[in-house]
C-alpha positions as CSV (number, residue, x, y, z in Angstrom):
1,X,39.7,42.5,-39.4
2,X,39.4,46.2,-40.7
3,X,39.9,46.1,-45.0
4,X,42.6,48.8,-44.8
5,X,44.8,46.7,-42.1
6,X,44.1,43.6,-44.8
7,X,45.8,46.0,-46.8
8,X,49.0,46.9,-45.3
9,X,49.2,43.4,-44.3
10,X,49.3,42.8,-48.1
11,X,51.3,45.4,-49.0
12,X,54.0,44.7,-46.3
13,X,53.7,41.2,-47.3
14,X,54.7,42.2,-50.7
15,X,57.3,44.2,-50.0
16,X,58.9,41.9,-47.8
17,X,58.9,39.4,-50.3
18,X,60.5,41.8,-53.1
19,X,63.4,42.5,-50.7
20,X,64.2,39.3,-49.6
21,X,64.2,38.1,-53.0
22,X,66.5,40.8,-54.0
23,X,68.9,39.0,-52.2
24,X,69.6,36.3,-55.0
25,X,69.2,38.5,-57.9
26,X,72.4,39.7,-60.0
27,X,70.9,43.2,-61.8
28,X,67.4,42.6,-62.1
29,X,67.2,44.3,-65.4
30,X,65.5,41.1,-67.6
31,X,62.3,39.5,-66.8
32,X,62.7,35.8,-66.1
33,X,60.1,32.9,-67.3
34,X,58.1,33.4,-64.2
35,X,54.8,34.5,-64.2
36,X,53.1,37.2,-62.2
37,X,49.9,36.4,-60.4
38,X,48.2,39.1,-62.2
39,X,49.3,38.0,-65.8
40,X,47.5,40.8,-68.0
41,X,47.9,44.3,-66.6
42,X,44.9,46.4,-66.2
43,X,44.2,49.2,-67.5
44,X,45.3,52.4,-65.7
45,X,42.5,54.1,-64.0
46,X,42.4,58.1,-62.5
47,X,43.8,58.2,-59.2
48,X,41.0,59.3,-57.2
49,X,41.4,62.6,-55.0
50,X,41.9,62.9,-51.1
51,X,39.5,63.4,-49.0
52,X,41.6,65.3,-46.5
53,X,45.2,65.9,-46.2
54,X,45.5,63.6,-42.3
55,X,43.7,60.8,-44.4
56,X,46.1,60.8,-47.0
57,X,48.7,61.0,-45.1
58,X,48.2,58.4,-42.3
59,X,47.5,56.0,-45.8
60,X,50.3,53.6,-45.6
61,X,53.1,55.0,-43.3
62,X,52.8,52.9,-40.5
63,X,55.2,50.8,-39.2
64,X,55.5,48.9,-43.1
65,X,58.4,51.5,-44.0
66,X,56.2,53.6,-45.6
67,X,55.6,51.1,-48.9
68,X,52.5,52.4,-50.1
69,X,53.1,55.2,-51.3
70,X,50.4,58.6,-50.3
71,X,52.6,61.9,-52.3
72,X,54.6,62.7,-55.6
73,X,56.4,65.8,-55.8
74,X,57.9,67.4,-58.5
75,X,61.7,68.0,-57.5
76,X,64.5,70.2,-59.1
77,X,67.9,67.7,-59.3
78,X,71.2,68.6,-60.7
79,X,71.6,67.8,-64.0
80,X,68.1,66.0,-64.7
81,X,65.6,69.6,-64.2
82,X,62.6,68.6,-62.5
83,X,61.8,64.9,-61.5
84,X,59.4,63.0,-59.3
85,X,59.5,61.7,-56.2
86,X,57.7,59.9,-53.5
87,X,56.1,60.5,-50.2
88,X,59.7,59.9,-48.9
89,X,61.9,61.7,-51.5
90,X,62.8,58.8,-53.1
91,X,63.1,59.2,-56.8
92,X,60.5,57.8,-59.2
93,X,61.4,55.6,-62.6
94,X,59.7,54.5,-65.7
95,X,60.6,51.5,-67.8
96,X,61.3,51.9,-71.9
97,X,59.5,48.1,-72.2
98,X,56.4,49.6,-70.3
99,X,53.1,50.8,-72.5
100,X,51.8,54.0,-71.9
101,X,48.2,53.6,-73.3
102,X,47.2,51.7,-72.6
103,X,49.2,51.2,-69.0
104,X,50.9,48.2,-69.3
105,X,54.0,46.9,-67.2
106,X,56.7,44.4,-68.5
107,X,58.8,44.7,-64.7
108,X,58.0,41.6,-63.1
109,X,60.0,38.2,-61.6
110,X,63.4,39.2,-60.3
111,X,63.4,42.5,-62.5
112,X,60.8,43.8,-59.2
113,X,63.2,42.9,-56.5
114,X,65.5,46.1,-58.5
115,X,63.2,47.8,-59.3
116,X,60.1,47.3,-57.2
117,X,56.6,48.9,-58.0
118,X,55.3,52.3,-57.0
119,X,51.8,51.2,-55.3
120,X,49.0,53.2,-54.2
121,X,45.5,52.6,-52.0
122,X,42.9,55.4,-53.3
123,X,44.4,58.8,-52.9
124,X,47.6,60.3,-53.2
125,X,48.3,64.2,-53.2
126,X,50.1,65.8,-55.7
127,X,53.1,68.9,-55.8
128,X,54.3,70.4,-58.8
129,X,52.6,67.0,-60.6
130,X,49.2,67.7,-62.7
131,X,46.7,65.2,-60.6
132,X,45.1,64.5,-63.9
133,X,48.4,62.7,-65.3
134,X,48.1,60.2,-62.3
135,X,46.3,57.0,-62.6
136,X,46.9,53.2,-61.6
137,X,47.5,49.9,-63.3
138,X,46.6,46.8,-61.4
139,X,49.4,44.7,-60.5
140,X,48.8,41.2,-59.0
141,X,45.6,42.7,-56.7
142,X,47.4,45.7,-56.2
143,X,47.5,49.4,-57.6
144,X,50.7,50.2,-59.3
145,X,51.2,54.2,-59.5
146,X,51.1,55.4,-63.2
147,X,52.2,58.8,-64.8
148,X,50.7,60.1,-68.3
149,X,50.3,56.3,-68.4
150,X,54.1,55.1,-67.6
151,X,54.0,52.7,-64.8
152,X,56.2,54.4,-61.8
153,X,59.3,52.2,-59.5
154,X,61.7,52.8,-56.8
155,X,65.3,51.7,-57.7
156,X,66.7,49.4,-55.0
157,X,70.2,51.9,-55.6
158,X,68.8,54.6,-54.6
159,X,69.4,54.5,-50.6
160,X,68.4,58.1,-49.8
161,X,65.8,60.7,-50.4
162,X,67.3,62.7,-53.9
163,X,69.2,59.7,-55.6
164,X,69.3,59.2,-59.1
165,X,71.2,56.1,-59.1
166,X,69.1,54.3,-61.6
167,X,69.1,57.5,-64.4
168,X,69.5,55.4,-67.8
169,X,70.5,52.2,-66.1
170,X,70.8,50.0,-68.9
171,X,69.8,52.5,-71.4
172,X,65.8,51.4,-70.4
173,X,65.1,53.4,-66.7
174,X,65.1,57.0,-66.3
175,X,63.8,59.3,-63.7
176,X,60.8,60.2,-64.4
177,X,59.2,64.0,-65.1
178,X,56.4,65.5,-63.8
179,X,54.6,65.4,-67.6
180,X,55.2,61.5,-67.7
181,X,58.5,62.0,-70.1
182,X,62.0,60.1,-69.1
183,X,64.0,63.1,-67.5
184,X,67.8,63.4,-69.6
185,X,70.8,64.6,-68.1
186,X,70.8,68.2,-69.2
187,X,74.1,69.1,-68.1
């Protein structure tokens, strides 16, 4: 079987899991007892650039829903300035109880099925985001997307492309900025 169908398979897999789990959980803010299969993050590592715009793209946006993700772009949003988002225009988060440097992620048991991990292959291309600030943390055999060190999520509230829903959700997630900084509501 071709490696980057392994993959998908995996990260499908993953993702399915997250969202039928999110099914039982109440806010997902804690972390519960449970331990990840990756216990002690990595950590994070430059994200390596694309070889060519179709490859990048193609990366992940089968028919899986598009859950790896191959884009950030920076994005102007009322009241929060510039903030980054995924391939899809979903907005991206970082997590107070992360570590910066070096990367470290806290997220994990039912706090992932809210707030479910931003992962990566090899490549992802870049808009109004300084590449350089990109790297990845491993996360249970996968790479989780990391900015100026923070690692990046998706927050199950946000249904649609430009939604800040999570924006200092229990005063510890904020959308993200392109320099890596939590984005504050500026108006």
């Amino acid at each position: 079987m071709n490696p980057r169908r392994i993959v998908l398979s995996l990260v499908a897999g993953l993702a399915s899991t997250l969202l039928l789990g999110a099914c039982g959980s109440s806010n997902g803010t804690g972390t519960d007892n449970a331990a990840p299969a990756a216990s002690d993050p990595a950590i994070s590592t430059p994200v390596a650039s694309p070889p060519s715009t179709s490859a990048s793209a193609a990366a992940g946006t089968g028919s899986d829903g598009g859950t790896t993700t191959t884009a950030v772009t920076a994005k102007a949003m009322n009241g929060l300035g510039n903030v980054v988002t995924d391939n899809n225009g979903m907005t991206l988060y970082r997590f107070d109880k992360d570590e910066p440097s070096p990367s470290k992620w806290t997220c994990k048991g039912a706090c992932t099925m809210t707030w479910i991990p931003v992962i990566v292959q090899d490549s992802v291309q870049t808009s109004g985001v300084e590449k350089s600030l990109l790297g990845t943390v491993h996360r249970s055999g996968l790479k989780q997307l990391t900015l100026a060190g923070w690692p990046l999520y998706r927050y199950i509230g946000d249904t649609a492309a430009g939604q800040v829903n999570g924006q200092g959700k229990d005063g510890e997630w904020y959308a993200v900025a392109p320099s890596g900084q939590k984005s504050a509501t500026t108006g």
